[in-house]
C-alpha positions as CSV (number, residue, x, y, z in Angstrom):
1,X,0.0,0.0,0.0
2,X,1.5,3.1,-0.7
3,X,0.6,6.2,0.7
4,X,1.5,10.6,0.3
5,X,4.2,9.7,3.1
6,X,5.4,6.2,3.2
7,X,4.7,3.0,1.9
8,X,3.6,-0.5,4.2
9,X,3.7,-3.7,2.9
10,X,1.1,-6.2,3.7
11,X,0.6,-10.1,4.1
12,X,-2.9,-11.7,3.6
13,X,-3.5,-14.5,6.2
14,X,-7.0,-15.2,6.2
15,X,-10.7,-15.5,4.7
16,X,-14.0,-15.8,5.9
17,X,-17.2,-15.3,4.2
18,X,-20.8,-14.4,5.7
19,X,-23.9,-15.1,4.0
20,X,-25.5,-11.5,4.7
21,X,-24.7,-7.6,3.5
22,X,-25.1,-5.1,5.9
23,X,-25.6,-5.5,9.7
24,X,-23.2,-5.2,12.7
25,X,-20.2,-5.9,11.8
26,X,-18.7,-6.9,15.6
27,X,-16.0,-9.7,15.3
28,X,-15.7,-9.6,11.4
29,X,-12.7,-7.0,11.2
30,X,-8.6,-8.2,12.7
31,X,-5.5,-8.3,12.1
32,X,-3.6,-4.9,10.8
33,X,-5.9,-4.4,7.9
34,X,-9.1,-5.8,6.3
35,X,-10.5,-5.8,2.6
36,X,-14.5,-6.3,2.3
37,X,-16.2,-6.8,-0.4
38,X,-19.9,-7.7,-1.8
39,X,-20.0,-11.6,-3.3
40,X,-23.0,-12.0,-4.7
41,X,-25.8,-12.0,-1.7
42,X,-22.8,-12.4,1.0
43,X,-20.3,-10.4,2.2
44,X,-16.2,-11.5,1.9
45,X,-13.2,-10.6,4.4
46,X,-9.9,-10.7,3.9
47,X,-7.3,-10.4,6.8
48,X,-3.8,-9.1,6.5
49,X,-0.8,-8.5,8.7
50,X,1.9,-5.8,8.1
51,X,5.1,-7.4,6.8
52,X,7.3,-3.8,6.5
């Protein structure tokens, strides 16, 4: 990821799916960073760690 002031390089270490959009989203975000995204009627996670 690179940013106006530095740049941070991250490692994905897990997945997890949920069969809903929308909602609370308690206990689905960990780890340094997380990527969502809409998959079809669900709602996909990805989980990284900083590496640098």
């Amino acid at each position: 990821m690179t940013g106006p002031t530095s740049v941070a390089e991250y490692r994905v270490y897990g997945h997890r799916v949920i069969n809903r959009q929308g909602g609370s989203g308690a206990g689905l975000y960990e780890g340094d960073l997380t990527l969502q995204s809409c998959l079809g009627r669900g709602t996909g996670f990805s989980y990284l760690r900083r590496i640098a």
